[in-house]
N, C-alpha and C positions, 0 to 999 in steps of 0.2 A: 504494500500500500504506500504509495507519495504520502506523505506529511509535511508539508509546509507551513508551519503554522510558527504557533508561540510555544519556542524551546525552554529547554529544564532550566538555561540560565535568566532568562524573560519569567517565566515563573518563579526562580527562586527572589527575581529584583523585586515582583511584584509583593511575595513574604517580607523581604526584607523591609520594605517602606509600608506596608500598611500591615500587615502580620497575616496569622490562617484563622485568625479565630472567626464564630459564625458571623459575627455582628459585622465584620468585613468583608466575608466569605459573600455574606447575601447581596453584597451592591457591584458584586463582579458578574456580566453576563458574557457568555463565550457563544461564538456564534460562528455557525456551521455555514458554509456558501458553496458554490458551482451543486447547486441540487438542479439544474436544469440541464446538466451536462451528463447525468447517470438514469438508470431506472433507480425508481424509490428503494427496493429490495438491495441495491447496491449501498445506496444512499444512506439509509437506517444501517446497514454491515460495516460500513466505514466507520460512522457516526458512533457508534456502539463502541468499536476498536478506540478512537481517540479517544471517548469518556472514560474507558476502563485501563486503557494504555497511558494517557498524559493530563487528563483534567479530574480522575477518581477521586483524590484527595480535595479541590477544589468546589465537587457538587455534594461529596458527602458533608460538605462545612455552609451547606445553602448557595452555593453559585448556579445558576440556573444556566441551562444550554438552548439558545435557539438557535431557528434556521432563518439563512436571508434565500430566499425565493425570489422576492420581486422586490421592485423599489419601494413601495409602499411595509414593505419588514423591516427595513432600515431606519425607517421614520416610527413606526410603532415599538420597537424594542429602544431608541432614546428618547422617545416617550414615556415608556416603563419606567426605563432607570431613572430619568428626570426627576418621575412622582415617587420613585421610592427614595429618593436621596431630598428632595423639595425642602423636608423639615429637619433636616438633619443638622443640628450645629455641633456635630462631636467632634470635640479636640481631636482624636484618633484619627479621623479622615482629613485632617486640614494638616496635621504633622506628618501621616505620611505624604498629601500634596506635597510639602516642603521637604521630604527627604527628595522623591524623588526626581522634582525640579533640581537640588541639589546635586544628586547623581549623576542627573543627566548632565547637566554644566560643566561638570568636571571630566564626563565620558568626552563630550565634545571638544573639549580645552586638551583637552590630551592626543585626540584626533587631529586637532587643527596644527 
């Protein structure tokens, strides 16, 4: 199976700056694409491999998996997360913001 997606060290950045617990776990959505390009049965066989092969620890802590199908997916799943994040003022999600603005700053400073 091609896996292209977000590898163990993009996952481990994502631990590092906002941690695994559920209360973070639930504001992360992973999202499935190219379902126009397979039959569904391939579709759901793939889907199923990645969740249990690279995001298992992620949906077991509330990260939820959807699919982008059409353009109208894209706008409804940051709609979701909009309204799930809307009333959130927890310190937790605003310091890992600032870790990982700061990672990335210093990933690029190093690059450049």
């Amino acid at each position: 199976m091609r896996y292209e997606g977000i590898s163990r060290l993009e996952l481990a950045f994502l631990r590092g700056s906002f941690g695994a617990s559920e209360e973070v776990c639930r504001r992360i959505v992973l999202v499935t694409t190219k379902w126009n390009r397979i039959s569904h049965d391939e579709g759901r066989s793939r889907e199923d491999e990645i969740i249990h092969q690279h995001w298992q620890s992620l949906v077991e802590r509330g990260s939820e998996v959807r699919r982008y199908v059409k353009e109208q997916d894209a706008q409804q799943i940051v709609n979701d997360l909009l309204l799930l994040i809307k009333d959130d003022n927890s310190d937790d999600l605003n310091i890992g913001i600032k870790k990982a603005r700061d990672t990335l700053g210093t990933d690029a400073t190093r690059r450049g």
